[in-house]
VEXFI-901765 format. One record per residue (C-alpha): residue in one letter; x, y, z. Coordinates in nm, 3 decimals. Example, Ala and Ser with C-alpha at 12.3 -4.5 7.8 and 13.67 -1.06 7.14 Angstrom:
BEGIN
<'a',<1.230,-0.450,0.780>>;
<'s',<1.367,-0.106,0.714>>;
# end
This chain:
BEGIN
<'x',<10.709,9.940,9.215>>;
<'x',<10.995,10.174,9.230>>;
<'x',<11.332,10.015,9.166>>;
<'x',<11.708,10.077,9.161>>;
<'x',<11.759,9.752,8.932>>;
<'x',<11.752,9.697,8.586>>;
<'x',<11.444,9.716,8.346>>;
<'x',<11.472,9.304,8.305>>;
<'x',<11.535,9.255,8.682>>;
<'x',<11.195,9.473,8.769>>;
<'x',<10.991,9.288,8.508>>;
<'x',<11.073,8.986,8.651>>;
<'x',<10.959,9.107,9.003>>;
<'x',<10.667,9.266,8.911>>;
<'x',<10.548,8.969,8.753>>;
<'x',<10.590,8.715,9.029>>;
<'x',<10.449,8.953,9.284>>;
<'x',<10.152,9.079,9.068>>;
<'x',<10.239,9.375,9.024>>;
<'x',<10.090,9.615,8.708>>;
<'x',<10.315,9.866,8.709>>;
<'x',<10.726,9.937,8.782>>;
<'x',<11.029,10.159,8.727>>;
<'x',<11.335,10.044,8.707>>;
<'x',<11.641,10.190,8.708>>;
<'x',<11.494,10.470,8.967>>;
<'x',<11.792,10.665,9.117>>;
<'x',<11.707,10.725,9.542>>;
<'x',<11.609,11.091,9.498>>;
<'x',<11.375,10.977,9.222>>;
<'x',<11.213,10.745,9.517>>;
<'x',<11.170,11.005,9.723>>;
<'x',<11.044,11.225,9.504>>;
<'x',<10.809,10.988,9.382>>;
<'x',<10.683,10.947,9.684>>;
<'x',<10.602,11.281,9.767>>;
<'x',<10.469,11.321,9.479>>;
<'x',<10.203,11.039,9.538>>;
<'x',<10.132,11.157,9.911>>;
<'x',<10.049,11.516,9.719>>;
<'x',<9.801,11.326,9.546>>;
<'x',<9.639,11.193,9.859>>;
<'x',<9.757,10.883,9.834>>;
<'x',<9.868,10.698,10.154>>;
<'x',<10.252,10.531,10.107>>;
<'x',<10.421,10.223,10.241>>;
<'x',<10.772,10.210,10.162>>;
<'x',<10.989,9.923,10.143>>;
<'x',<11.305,9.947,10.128>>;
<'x',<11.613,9.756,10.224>>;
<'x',<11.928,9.967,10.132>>;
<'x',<12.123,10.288,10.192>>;
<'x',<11.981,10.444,9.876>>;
<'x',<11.626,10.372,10.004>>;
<'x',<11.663,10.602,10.329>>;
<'x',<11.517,10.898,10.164>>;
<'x',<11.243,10.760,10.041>>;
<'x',<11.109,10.506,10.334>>;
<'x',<11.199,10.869,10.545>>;
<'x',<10.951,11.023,10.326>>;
<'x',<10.684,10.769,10.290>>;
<'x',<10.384,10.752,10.545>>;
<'x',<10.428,10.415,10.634>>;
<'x',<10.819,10.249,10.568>>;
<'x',<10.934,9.864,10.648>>;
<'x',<11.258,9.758,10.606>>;
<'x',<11.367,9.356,10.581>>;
<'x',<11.621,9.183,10.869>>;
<'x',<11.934,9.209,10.592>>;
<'x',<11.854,9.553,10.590>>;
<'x',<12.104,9.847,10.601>>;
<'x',<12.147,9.985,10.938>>;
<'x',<11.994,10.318,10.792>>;
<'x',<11.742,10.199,10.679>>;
<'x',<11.627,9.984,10.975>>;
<'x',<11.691,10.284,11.158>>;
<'x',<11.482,10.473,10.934>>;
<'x',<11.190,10.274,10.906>>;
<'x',<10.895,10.274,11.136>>;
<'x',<10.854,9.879,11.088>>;
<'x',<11.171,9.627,11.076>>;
<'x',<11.050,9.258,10.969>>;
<'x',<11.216,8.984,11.147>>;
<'x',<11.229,8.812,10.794>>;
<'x',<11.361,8.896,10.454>>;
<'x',<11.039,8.734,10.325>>;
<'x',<10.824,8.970,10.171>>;
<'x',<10.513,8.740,10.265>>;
<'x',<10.567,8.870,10.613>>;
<'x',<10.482,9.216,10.466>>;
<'x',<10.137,9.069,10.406>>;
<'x',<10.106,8.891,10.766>>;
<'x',<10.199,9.225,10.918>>;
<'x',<9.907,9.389,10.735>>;
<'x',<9.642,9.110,10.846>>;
<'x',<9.775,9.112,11.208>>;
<'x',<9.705,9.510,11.153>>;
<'x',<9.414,9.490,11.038>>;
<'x',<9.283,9.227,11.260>>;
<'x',<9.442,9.448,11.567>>;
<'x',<9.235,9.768,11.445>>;
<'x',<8.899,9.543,11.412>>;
<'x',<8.937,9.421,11.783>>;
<'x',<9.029,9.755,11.943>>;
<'x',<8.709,9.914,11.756>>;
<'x',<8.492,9.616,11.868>>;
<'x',<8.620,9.639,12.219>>;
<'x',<8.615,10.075,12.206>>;
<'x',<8.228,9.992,12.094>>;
<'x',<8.146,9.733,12.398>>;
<'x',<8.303,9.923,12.659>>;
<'x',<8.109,10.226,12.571>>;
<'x',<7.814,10.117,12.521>>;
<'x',<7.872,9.906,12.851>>;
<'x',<7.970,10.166,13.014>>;
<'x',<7.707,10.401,12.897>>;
<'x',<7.417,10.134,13.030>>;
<'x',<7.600,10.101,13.370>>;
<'x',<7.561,10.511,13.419>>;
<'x',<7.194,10.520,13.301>>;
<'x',<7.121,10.221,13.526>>;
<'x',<7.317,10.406,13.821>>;
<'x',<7.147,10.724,13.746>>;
<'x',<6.787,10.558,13.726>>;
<'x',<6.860,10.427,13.992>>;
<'x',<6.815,10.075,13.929>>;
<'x',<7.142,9.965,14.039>>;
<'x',<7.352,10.019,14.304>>;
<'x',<7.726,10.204,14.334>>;
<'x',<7.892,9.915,14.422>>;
<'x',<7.723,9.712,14.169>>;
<'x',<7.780,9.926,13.895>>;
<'x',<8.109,9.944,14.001>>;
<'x',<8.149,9.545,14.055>>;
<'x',<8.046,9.551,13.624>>;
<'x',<8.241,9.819,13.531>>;
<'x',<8.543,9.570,13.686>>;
<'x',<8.421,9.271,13.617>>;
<'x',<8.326,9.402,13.205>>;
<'x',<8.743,9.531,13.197>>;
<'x',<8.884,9.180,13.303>>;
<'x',<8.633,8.994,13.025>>;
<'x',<8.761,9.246,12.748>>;
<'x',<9.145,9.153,12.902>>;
<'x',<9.076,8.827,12.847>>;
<'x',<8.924,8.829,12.523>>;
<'x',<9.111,9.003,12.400>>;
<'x',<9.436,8.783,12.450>>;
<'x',<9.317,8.513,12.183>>;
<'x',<9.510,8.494,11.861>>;
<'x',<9.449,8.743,11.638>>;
<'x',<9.556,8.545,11.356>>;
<'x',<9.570,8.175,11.288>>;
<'x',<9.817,7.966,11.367>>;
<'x',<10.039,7.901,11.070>>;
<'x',<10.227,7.606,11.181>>;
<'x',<9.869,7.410,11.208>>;
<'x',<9.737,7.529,10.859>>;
<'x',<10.123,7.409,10.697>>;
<'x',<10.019,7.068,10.858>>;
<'x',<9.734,7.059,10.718>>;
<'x',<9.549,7.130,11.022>>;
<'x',<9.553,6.992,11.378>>;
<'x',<9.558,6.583,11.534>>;
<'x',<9.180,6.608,11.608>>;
<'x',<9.068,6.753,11.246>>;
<'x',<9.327,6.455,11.099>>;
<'x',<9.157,6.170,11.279>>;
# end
């Protein structure tokens, strides 16, 4: 953890998030150039940053999120703005994206291979144009509309401790 703050201020932090290792008292070109200086490395970046001194460095990062109370530059700068000043949404943001990235290489691997068995089976012969073409369609809508279930659960149900049904 990078921070602007005070050495007591980034313990604190560090601690309650976690985290093994900090900076404190990090001036904004020290943020950026510590983050170049890990993308040198090879290291992928996420930035997070809420303030005007943080532009530099979410600008330079390979992946930067800034919070709803946010500076205007650095919502501007960021490629994600959170809807929340909760840092837990950070981590619901990284499920949803990693859930999203799962589905779209499940669905890229169906439709291929789909795909792929609709052309040999047109080739060979063994089906028809129009009924290749009929699956093709038909295989498109079923990935729409699997597709549209929730990708992650529903947080209001597991805060209730679940739904009517699972109480009774």
């Amino acid at each position: 953890m990078l921070t602007g703050d005070s050495e007591s201020a980034a313990k604190v932090v560090s601690e309650q998030l976690g985290i093994d290792r900090y900076y404190a008292g990090i001036l904004p070109e020290d943020k950026a150039q510590a983050v170049k200086e890990f993308k040198r490395l090879g290291r992928k970046v996420l930035m997070v940053g809420d303030g005007i001194n943080d532009s530099p460095a979410l600008a330079a990062a390979d992946v930067s999120v800034s919070m709803k109370d946010s500076s205007d530059i650095a919502r501007e700068v960021a490629d994600v703005t959170l809807l929340s000043s909760d840092l837990s949404q950070l981590v619901s943001a990284g499920l949803l994206s990693q859930a999203l990235m799962l589905r779209i290489r499940r669905n890229f691997n169906y439709i291929a291979g789909f795909n792929t068995a609709l052309l040999a089976l047109g080739i060979g012969g063994v089906l028809t144009v129009g009924t290749t073409a009929l699956l093709h369609n038909a295989s498109t809508i079923g990935i729409g509309i699997v597709s549209m279930r929730p990708l992650l659960p529903d947080v209001r149900k597991l805060s209730d401790g679940g739904s009517d049904a699972e109480q009774k």
